[in-house]
PDB file of N, CA, C and O in Angstrom:
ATOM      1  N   UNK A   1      23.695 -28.286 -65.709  1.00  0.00           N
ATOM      2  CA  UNK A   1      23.998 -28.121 -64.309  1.00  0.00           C
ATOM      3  C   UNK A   1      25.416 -28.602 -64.033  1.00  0.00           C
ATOM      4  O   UNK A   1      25.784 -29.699 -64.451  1.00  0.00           O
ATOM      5  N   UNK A   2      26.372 -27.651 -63.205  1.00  0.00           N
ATOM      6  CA  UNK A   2      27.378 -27.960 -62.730  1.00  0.00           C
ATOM      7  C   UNK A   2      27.497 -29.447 -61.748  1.00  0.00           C
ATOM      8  O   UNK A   2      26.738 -29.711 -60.815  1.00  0.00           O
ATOM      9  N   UNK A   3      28.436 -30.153 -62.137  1.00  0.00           N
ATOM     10  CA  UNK A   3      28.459 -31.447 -61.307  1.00  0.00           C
ATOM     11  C   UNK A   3      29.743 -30.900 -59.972  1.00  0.00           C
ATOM     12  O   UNK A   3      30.032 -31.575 -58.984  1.00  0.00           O
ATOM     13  N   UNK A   4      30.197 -29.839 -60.247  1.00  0.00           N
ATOM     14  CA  UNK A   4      31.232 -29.567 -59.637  1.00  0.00           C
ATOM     15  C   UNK A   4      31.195 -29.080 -58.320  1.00  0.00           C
ATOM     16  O   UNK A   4      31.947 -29.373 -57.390  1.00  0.00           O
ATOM     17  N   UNK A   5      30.234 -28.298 -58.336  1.00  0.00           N
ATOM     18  CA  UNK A   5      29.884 -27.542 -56.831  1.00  0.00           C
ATOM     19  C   UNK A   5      29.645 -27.910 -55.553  1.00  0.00           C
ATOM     20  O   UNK A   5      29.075 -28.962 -55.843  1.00  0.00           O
ATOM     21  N   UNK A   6      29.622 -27.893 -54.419  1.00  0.00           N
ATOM     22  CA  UNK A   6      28.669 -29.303 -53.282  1.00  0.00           C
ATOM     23  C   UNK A   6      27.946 -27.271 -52.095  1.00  0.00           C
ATOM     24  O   UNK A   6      28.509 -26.433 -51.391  1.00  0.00           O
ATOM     25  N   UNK A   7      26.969 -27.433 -52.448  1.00  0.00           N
ATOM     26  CA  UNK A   7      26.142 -26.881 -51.755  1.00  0.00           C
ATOM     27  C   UNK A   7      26.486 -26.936 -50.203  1.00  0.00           C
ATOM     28  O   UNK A   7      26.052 -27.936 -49.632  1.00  0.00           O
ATOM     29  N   UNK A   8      27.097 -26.154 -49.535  1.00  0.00           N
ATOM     30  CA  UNK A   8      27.599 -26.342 -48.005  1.00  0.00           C
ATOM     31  C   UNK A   8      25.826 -25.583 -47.313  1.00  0.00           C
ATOM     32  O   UNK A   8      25.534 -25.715 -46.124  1.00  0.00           O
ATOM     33  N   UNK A   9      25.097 -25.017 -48.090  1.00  0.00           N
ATOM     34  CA  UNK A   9      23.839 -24.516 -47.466  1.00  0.00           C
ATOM     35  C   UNK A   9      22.685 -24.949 -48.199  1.00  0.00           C
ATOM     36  O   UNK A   9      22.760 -25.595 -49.244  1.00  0.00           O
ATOM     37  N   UNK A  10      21.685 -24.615 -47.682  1.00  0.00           N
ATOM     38  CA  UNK A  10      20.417 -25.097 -48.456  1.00  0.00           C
ATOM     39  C   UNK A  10      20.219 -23.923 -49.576  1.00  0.00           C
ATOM     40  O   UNK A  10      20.513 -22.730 -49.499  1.00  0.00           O
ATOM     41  N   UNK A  11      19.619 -24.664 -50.648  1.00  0.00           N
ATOM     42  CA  UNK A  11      19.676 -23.732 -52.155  1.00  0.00           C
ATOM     43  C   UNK A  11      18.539 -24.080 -52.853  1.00  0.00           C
ATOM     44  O   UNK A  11      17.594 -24.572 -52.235  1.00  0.00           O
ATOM     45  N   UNK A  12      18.475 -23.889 -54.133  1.00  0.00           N
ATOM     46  CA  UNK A  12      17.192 -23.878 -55.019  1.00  0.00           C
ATOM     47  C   UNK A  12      18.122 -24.522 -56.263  1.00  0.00           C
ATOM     48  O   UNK A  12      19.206 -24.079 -56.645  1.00  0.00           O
ATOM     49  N   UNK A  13      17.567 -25.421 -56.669  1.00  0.00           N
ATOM     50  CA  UNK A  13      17.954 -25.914 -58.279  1.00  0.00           C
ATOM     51  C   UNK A  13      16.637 -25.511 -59.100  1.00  0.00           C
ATOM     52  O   UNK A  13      15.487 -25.880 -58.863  1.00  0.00           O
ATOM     53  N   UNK A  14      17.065 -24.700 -60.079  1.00  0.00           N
ATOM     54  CA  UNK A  14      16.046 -24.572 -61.427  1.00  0.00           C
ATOM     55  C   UNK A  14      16.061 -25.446 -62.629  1.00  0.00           C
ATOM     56  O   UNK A  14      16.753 -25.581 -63.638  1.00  0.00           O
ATOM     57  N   UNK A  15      14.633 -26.171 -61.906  1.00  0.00           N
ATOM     58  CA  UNK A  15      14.321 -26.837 -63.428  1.00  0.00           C
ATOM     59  C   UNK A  15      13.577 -27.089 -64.069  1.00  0.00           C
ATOM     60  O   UNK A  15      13.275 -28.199 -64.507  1.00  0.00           O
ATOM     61  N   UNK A  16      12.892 -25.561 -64.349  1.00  0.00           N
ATOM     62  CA  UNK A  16      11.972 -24.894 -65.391  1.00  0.00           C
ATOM     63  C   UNK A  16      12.374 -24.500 -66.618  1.00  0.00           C
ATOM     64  O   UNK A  16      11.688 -23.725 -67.285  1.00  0.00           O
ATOM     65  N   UNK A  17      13.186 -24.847 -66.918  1.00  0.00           N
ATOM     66  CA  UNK A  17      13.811 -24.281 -68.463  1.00  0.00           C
ATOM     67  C   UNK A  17      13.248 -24.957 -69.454  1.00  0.00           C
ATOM     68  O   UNK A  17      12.714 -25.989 -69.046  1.00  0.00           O
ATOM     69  N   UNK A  18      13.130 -24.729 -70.947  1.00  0.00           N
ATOM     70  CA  UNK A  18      12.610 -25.345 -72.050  1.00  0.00           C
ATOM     71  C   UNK A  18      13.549 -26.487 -72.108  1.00  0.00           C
ATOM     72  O   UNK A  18      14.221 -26.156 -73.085  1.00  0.00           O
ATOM     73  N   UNK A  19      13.855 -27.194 -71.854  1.00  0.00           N
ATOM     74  CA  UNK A  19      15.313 -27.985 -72.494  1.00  0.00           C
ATOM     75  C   UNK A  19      14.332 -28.943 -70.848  1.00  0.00           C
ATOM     76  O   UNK A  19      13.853 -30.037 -71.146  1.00  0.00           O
ATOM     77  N   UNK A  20      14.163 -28.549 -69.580  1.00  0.00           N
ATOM     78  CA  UNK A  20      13.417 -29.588 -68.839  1.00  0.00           C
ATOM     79  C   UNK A  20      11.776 -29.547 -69.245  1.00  0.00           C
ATOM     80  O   UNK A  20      10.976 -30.475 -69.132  1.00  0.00           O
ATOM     81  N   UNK A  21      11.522 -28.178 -69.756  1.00  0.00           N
ATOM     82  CA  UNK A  21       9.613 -28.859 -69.762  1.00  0.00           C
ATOM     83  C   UNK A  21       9.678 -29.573 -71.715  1.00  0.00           C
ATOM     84  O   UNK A  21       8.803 -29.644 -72.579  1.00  0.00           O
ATOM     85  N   UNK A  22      10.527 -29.799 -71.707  1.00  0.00           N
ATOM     86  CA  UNK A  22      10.693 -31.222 -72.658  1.00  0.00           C
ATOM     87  C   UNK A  22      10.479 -32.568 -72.718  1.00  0.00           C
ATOM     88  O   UNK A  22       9.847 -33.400 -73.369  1.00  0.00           O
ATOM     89  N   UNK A  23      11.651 -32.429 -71.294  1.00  0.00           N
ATOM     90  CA  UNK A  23      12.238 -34.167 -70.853  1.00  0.00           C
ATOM     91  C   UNK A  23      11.694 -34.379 -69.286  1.00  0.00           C
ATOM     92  O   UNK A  23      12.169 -33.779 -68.322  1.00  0.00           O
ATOM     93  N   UNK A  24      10.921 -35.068 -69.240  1.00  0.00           N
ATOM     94  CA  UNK A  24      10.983 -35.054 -68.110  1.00  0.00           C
ATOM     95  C   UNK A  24      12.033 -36.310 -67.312  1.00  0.00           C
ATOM     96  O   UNK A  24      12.255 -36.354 -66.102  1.00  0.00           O
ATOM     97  N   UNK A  25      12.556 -37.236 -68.317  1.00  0.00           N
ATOM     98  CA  UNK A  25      13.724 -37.596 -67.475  1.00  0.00           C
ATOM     99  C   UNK A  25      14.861 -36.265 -67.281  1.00  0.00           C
ATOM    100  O   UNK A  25      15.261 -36.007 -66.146  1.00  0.00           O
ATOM    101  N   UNK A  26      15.183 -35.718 -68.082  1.00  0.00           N
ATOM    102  CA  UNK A  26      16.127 -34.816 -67.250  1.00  0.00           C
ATOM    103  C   UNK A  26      15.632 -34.186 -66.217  1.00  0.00           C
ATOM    104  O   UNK A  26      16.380 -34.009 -65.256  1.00  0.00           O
ATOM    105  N   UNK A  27      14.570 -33.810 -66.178  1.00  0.00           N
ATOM    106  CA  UNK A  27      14.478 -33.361 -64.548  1.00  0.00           C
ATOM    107  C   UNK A  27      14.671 -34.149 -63.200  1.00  0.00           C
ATOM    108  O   UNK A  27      14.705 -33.761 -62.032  1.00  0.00           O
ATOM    109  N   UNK A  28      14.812 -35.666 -63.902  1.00  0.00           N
ATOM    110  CA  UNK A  28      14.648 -36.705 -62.866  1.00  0.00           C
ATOM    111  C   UNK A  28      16.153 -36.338 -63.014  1.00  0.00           C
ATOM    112  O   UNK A  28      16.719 -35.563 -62.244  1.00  0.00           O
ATOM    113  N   UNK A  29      16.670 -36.868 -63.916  1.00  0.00           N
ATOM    114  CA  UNK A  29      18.256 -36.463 -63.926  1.00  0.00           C
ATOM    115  C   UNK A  29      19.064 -35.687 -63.136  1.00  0.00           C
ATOM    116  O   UNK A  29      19.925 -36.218 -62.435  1.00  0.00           O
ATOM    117  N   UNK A  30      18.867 -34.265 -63.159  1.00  0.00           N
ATOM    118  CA  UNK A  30      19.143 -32.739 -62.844  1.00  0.00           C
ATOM    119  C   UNK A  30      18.451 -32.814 -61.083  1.00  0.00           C
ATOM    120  O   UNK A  30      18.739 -32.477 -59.935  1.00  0.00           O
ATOM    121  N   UNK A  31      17.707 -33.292 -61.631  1.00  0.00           N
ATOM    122  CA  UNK A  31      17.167 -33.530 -59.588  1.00  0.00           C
ATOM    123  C   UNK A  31      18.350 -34.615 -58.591  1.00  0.00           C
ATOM    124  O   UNK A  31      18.868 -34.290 -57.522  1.00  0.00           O
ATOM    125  N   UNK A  32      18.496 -35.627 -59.162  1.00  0.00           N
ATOM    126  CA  UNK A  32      19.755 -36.300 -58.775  1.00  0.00           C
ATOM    127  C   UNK A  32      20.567 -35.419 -58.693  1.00  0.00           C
ATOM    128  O   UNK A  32      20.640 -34.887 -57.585  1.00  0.00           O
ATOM    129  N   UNK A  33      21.387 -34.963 -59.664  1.00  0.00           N
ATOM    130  CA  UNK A  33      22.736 -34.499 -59.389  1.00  0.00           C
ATOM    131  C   UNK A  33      22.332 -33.369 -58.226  1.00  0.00           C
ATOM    132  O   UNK A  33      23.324 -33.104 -57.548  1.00  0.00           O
ATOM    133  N   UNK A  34      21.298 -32.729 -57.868  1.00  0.00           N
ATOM    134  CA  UNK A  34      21.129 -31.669 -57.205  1.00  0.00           C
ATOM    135  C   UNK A  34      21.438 -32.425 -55.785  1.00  0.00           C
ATOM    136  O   UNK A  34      22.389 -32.127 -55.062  1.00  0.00           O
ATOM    137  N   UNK A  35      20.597 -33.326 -55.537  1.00  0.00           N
ATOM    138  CA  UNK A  35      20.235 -33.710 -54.445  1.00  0.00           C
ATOM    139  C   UNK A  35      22.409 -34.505 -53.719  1.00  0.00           C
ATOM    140  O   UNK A  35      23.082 -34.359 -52.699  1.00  0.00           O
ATOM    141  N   UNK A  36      22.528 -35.035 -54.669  1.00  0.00           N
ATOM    142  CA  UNK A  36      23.991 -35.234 -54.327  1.00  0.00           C
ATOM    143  C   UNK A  36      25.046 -34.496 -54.223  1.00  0.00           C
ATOM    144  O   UNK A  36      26.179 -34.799 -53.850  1.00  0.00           O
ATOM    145  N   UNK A  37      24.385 -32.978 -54.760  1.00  0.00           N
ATOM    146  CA  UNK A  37      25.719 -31.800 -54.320  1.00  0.00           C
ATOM    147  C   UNK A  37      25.007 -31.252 -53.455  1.00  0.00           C
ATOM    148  O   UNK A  37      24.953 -30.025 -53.373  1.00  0.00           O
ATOM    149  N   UNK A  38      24.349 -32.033 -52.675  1.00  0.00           N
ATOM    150  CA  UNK A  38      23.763 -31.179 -51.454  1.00  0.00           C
ATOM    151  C   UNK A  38      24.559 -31.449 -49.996  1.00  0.00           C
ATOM    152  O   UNK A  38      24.784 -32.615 -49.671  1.00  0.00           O
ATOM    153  N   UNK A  39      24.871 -30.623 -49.349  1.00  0.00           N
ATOM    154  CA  UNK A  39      25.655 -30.860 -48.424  1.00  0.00           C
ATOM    155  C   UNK A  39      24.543 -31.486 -47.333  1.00  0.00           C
ATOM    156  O   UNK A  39      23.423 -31.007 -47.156  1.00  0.00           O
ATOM    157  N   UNK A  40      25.231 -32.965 -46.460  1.00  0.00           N
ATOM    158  CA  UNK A  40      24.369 -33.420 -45.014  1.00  0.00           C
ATOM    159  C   UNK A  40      23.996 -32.271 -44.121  1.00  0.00           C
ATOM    160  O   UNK A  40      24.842 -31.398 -43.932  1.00  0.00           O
ATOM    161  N   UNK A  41      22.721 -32.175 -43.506  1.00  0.00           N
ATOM    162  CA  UNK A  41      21.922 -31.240 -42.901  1.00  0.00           C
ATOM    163  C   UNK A  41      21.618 -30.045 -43.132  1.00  0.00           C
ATOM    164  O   UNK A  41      21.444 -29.164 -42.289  1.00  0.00           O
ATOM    165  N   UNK A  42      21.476 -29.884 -45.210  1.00  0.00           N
ATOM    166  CA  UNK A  42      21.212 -28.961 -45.374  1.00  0.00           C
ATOM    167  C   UNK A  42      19.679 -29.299 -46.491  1.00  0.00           C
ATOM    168  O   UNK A  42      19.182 -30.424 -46.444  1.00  0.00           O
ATOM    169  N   UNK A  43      19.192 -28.436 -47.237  1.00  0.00           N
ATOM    170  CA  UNK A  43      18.613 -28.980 -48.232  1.00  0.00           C
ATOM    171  C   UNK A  43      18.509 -28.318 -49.749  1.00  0.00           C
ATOM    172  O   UNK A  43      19.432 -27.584 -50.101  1.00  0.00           O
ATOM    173  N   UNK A  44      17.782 -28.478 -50.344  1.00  0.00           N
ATOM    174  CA  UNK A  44      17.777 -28.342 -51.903  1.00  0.00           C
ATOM    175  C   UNK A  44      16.502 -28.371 -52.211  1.00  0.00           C
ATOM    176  O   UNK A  44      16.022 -29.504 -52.155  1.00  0.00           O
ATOM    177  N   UNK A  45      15.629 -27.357 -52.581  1.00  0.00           N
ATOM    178  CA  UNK A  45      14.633 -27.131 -53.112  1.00  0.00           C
ATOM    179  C   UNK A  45      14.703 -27.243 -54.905  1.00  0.00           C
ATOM    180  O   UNK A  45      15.419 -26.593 -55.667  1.00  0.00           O
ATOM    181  N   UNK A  46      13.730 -28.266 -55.216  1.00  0.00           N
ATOM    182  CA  UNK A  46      13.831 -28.319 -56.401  1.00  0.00           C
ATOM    183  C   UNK A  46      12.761 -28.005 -57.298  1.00  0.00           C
ATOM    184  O   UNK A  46      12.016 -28.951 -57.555  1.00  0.00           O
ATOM    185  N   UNK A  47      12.482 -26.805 -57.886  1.00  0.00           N
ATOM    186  CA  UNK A  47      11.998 -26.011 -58.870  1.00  0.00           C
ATOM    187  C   UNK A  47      11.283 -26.801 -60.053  1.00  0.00           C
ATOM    188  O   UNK A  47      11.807 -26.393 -61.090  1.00  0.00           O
ATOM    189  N   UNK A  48      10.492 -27.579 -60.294  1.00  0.00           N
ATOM    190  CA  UNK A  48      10.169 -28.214 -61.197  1.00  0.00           C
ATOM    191  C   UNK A  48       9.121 -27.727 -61.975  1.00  0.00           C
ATOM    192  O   UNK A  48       8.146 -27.135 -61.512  1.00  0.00           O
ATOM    193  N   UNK A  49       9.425 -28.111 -63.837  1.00  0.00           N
ATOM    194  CA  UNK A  49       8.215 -27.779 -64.469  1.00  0.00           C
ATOM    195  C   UNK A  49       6.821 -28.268 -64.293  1.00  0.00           C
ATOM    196  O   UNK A  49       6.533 -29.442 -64.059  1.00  0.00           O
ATOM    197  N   UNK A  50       5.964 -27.278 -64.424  1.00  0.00           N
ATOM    198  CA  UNK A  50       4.575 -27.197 -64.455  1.00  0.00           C
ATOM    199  C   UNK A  50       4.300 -28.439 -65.457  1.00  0.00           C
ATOM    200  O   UNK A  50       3.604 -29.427 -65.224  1.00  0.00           O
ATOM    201  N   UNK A  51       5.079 -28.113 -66.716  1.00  0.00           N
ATOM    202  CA  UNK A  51       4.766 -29.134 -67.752  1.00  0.00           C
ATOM    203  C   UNK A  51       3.963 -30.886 -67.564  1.00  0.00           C
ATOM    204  O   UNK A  51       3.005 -31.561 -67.943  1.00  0.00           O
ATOM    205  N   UNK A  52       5.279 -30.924 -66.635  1.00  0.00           N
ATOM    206  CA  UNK A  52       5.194 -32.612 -65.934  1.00  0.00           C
ATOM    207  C   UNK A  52       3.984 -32.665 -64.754  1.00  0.00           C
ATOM    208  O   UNK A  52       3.734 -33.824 -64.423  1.00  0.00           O
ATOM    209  N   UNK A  53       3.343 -31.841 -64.193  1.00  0.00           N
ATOM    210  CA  UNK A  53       2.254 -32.170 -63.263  1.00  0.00           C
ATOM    211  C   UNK A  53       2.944 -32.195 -62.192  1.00  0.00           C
ATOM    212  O   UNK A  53       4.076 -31.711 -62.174  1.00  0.00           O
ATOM    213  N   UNK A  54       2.286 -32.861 -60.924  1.00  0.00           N
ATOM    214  CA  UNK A  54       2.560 -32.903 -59.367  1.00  0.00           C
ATOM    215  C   UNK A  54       3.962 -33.752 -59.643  1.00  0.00           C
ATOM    216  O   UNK A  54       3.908 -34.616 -60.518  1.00  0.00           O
ATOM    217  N   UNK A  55       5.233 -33.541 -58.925  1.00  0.00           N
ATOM    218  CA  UNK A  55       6.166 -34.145 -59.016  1.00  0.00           C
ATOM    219  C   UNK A  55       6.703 -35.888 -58.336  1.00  0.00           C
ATOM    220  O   UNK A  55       7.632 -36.689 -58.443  1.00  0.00           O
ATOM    221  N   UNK A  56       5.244 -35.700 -57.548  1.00  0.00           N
ATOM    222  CA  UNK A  56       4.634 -36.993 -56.517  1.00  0.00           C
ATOM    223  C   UNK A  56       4.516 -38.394 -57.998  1.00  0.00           C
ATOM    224  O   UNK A  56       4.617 -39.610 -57.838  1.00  0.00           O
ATOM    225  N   UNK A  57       4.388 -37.979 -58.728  1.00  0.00           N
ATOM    226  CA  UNK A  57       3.572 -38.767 -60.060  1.00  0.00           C
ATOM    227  C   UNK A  57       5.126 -39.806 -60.508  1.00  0.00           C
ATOM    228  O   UNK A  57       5.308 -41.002 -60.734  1.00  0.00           O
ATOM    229  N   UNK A  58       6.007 -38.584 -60.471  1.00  0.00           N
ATOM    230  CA  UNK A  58       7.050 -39.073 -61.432  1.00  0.00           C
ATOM    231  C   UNK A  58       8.402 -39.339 -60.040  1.00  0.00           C
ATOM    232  O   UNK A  58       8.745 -40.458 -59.658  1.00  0.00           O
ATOM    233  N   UNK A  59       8.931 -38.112 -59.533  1.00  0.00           N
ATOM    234  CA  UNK A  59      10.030 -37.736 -58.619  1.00  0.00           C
ATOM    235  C   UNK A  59       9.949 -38.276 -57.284  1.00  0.00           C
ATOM    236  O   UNK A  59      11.034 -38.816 -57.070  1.00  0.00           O
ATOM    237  N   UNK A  60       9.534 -38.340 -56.734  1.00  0.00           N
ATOM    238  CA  UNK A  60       9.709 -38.546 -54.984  1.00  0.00           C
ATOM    239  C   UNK A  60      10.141 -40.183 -54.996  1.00  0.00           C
ATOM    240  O   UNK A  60      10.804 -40.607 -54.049  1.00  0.00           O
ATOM    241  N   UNK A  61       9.762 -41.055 -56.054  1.00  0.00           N
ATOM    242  CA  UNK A  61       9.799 -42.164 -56.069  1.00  0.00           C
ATOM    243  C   UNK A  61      11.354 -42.337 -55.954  1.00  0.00           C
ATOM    244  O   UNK A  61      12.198 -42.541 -55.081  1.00  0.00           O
ATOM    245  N   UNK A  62      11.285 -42.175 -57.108  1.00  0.00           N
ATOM    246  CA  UNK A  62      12.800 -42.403 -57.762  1.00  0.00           C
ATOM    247  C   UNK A  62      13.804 -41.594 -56.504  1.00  0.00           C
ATOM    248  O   UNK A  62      14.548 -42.249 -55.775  1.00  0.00           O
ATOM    249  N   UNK A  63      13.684 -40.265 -56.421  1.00  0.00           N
ATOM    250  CA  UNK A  63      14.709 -40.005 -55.498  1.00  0.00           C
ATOM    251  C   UNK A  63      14.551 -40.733 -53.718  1.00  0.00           C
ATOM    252  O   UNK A  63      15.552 -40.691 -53.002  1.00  0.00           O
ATOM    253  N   UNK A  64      13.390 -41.281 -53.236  1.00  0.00           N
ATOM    254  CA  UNK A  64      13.840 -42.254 -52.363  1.00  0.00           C
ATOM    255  C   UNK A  64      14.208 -43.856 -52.572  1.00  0.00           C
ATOM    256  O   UNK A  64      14.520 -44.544 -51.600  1.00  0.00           O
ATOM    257  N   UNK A  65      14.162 -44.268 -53.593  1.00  0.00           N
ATOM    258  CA  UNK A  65      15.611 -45.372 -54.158  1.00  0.00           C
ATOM    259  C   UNK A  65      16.652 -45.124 -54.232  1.00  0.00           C
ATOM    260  O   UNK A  65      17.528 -45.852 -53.766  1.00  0.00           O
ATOM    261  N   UNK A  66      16.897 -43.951 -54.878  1.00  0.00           N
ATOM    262  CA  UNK A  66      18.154 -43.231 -54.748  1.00  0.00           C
ATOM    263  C   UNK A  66      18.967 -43.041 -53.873  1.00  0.00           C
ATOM    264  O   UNK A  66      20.169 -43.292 -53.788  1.00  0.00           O
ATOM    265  N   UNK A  67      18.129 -42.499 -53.101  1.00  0.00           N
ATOM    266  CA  UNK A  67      18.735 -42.601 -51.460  1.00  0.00           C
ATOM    267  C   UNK A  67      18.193 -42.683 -50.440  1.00  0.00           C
ATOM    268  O   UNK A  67      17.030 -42.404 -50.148  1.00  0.00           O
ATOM    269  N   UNK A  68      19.217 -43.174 -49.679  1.00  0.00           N
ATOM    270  CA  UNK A  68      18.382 -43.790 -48.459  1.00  0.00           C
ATOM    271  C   UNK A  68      18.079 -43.082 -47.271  1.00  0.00           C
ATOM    272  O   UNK A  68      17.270 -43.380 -46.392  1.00  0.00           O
ATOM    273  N   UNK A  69      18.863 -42.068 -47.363  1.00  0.00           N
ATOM    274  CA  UNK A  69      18.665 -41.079 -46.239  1.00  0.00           C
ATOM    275  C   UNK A  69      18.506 -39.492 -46.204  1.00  0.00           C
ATOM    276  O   UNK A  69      19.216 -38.690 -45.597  1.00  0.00           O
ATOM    277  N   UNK A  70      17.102 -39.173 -47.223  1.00  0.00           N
ATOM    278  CA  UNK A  70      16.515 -37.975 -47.272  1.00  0.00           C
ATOM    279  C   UNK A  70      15.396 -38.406 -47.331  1.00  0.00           C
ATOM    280  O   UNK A  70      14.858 -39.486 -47.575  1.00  0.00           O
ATOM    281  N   UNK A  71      14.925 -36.786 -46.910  1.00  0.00           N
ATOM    282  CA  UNK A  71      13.154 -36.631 -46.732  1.00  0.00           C
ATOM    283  C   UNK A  71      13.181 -36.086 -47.881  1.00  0.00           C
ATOM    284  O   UNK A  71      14.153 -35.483 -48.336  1.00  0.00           O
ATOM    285  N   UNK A  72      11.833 -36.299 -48.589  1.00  0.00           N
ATOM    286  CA  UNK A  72      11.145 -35.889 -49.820  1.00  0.00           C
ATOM    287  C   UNK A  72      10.254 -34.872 -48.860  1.00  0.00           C
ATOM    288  O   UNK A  72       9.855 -35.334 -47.791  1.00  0.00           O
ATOM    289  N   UNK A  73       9.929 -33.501 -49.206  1.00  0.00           N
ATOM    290  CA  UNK A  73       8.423 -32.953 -49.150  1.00  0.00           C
ATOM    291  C   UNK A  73       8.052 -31.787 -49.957  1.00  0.00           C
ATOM    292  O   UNK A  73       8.791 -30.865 -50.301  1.00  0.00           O
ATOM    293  N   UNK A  74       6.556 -31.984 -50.265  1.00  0.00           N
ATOM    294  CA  UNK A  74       6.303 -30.835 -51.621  1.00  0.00           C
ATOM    295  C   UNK A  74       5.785 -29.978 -50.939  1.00  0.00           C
ATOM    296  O   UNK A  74       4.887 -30.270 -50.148  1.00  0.00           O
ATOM    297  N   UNK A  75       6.259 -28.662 -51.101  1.00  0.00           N
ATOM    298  CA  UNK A  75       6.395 -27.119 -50.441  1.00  0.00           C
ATOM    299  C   UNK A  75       5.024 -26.461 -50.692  1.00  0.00           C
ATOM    300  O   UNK A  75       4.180 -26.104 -49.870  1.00  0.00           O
ATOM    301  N   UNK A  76       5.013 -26.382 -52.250  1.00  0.00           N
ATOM    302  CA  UNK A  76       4.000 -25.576 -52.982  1.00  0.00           C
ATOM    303  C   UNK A  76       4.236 -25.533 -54.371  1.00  0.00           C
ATOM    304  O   UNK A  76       5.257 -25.803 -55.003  1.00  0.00           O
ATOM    305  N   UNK A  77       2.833 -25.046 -54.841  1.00  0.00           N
ATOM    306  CA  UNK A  77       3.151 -24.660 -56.595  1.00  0.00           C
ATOM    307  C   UNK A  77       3.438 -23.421 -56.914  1.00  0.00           C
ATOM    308  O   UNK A  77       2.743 -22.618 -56.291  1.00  0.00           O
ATOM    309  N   UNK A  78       4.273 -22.899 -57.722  1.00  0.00           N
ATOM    310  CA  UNK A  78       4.598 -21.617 -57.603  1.00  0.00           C
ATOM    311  C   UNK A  78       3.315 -20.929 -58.617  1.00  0.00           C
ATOM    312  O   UNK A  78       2.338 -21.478 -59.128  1.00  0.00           O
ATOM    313  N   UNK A  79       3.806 -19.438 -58.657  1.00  0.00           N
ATOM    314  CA  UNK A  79       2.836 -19.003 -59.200  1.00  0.00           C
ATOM    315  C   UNK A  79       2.752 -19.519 -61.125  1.00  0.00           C
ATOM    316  O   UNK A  79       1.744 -19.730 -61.799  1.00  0.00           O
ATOM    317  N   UNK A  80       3.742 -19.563 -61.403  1.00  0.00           N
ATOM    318  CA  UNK A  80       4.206 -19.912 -62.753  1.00  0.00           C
ATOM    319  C   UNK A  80       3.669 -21.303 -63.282  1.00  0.00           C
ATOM    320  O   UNK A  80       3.452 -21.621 -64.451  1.00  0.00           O
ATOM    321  N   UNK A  81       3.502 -22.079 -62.089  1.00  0.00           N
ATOM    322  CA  UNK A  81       3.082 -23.377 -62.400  1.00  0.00           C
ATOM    323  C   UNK A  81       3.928 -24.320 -62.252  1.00  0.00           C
ATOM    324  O   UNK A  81       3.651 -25.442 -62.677  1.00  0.00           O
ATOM    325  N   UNK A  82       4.998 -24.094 -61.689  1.00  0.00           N
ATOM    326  CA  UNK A  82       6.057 -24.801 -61.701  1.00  0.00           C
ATOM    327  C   UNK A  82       5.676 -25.652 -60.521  1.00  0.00           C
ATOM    328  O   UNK A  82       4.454 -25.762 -60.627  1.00  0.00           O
ATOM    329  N   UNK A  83       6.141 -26.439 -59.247  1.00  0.00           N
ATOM    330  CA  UNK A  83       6.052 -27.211 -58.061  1.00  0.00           C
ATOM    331  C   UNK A  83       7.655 -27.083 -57.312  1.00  0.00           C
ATOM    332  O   UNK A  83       8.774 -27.467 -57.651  1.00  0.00           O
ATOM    333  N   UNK A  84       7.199 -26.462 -56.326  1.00  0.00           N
ATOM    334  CA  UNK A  84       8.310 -26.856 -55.495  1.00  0.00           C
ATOM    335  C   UNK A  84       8.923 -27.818 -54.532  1.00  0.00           C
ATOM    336  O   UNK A  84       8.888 -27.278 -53.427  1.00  0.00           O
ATOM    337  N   UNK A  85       9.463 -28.988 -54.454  1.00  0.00           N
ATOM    338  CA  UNK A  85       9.768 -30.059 -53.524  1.00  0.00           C
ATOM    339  C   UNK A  85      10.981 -30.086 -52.752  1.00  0.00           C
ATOM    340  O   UNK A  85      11.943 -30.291 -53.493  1.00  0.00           O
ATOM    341  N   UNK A  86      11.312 -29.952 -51.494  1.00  0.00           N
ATOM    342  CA  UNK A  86      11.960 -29.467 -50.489  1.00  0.00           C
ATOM    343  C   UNK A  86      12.338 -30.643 -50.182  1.00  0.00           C
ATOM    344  O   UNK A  86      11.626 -31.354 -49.472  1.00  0.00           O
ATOM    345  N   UNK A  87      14.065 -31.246 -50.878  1.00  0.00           N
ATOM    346  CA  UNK A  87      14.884 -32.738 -50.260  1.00  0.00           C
ATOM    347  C   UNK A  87      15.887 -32.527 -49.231  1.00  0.00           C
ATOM    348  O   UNK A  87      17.032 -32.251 -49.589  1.00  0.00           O
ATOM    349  N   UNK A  88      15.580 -32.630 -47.908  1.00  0.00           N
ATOM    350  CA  UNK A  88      16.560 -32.787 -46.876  1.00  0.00           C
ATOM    351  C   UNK A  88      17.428 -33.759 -46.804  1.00  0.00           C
ATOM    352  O   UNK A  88      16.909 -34.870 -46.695  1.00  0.00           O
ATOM    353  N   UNK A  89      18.618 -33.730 -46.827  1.00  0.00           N
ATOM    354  CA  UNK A  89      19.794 -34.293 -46.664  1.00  0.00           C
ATOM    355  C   UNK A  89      20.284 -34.885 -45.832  1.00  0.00           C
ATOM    356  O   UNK A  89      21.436 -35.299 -45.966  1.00  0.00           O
TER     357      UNK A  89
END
């Protein structure tokens, strides 16, 4: 994932790839950097592998330590199995 970009709108980060239903720290990883190229009052839907289960288990934690001023909320599971979690900025 590009560290370079800053999201001026709300977007989707994918992180269903073999290289994340591996690690599931990189998704914790790759979810950070997402959530910080997210532009204020927009958001970032984050695409997560099926692999890792409900993202409540591992993610929501960590990204509200992270920061102090977003909402965490889980959208849905996609059809693939993946989970979608919707971080407002």
């Amino acid at each position: 994932m590009s560290q370079e970009t800053t999201h001026d709108t709300s977007w989707s980060a994918n992180l269903e790839g073999p290289d994340h239903a591996a690690s599931r720290e990189l998704v914790v990883e790759e979810s950070v950097a997402a959530v910080e190229r997210t532009a204020p009052g927009t958001h970032v839907n984050l695409v997560t592998h099926g692999d890792h289960g409900h993202p409540e288990a591992y993610l929501y934690d960590e990204l509200r330590e992270r920061f102090d001023d977003v909402t965490v909320e889980y959208v849905d599971q996609c059809g693939c199995g993946g989970y979608v979690t919707r971080v407002h900025v």
